[in-house]
C-alpha positions in Angstrom: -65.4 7.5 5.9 -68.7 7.5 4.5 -68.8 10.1 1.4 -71.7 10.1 -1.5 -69.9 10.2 -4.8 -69.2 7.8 -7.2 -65.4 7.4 -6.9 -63.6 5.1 -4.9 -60.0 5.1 -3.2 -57.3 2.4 -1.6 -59.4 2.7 1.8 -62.4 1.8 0.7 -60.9 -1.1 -1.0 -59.1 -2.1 1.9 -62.8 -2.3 3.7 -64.1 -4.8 1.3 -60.8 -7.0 3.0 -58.2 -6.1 0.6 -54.8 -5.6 1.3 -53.0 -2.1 1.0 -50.9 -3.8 -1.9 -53.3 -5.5 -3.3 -56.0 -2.5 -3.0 -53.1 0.1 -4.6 -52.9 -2.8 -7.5 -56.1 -2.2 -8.2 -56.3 1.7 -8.5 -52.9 1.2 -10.6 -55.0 -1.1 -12.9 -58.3 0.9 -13.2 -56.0 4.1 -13.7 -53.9 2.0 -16.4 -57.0 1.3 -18.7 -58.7 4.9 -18.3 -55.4 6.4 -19.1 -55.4 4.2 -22.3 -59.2 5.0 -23.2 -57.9 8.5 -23.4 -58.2 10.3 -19.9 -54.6 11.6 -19.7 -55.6 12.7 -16.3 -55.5 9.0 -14.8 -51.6 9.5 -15.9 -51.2 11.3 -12.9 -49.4 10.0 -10.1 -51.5 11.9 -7.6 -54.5 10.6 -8.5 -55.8 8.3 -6.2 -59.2 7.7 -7.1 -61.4 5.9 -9.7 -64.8 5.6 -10.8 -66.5 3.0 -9.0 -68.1 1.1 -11.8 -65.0 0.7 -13.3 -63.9 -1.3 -10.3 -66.7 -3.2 -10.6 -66.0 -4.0 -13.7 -62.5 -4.6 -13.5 -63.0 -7.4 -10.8 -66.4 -8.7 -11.6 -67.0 -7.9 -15.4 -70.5 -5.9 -14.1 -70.7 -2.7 -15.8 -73.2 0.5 -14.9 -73.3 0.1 -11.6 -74.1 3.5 -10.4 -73.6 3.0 -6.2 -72.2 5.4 -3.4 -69.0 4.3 -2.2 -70.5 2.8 0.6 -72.8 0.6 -1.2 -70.0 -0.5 -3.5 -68.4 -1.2 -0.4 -71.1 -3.7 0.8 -71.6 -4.8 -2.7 -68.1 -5.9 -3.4 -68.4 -7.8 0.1 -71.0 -9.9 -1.4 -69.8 -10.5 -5.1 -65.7 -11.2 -4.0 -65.3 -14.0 -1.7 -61.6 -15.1 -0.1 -60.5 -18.6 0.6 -60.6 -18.1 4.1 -64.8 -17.3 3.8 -65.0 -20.9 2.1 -63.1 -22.6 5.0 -65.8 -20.5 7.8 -68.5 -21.9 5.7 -67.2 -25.2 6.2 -65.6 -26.3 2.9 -61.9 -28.1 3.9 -58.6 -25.6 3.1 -57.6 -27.7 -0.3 -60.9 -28.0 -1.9 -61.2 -24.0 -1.2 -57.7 -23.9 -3.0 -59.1 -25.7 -5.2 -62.1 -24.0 -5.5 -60.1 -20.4 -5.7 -57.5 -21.3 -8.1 -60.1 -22.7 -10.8 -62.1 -19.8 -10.7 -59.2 -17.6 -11.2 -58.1 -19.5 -13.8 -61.6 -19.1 -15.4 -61.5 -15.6 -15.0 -58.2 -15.1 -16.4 -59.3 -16.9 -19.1 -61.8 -14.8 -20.0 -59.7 -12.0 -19.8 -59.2 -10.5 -15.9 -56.0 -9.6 -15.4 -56.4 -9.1 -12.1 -56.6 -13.3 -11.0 -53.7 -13.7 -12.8 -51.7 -13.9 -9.4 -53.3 -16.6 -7.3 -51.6 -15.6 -4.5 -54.5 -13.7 -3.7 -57.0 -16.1 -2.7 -59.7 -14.1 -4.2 -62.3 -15.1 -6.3 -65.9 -14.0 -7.7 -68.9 -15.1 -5.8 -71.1 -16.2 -9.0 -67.7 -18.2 -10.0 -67.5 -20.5 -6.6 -71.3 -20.6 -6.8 -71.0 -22.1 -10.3 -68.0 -24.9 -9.3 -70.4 -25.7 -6.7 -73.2 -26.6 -9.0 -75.0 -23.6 -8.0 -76.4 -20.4 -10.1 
């Protein structure tokens, strides 16, 4: 469903390839910090949307991204990368662990809840990039 706006909802996080419980997580987590930056209305159980930028945010650390949900769509394809991506690419299954679990450790570090659980396989792009040597 392509819709202009600049919300977002558990589908179209389930198109960038996450899972329903993992893409519900996330809404729970955005709605959790707007409700504690003041917006009773993210208190709401009913509420099943949140801005897009502040999903961004939440999984990348990029703020002011003002995109469609579409485009967020496409961009969160880009800047999120899963193990199994690294093993098409040709990197072996336990250096992708590898690779995975240090950059969610990193993250979490720096204060992303959301790599906490490693079970997700999940990582930033720009983080791999960097354990790679790249930019």
């Amino acid at each position: 469903m392509k819709r202009k706006g600049q919300l977002m909802n558990k589908s179209d996080l389930m198109n960038v390839g996450f899972t329903e419980s993992t893409a519900s997580e996330i809404i729970r987590c955005v709605k959790t910090q707007l409700a504690r930056e003041g917006l009773g209305l993210y208190n709401n159980p009913r509420i099943g949307v949140v801005p897009t930028e502040r999903i961004i945010e939440f999984l990348i650390g990029e703020s002011g991204k003002q995109l469609s949900s579409q485009e967020t769509v496409e961009f969160l394809k880009d800047e999120i990368i899963h193990r199994d991506e690294l093993i098409k690419r040709g990197i072996p299954k336990a250096t992708a662990n590898y690779l995975i679990k240090q950059a969610q450790q990193t993250m979490t570090d720096v204060g992303f809840i959301f790599y906490k659980n490693t079970r997700r396989w999940y990582a930033p792009t720009k983080m791999i990039n960097q354990l790679l040597g790249g930019k």
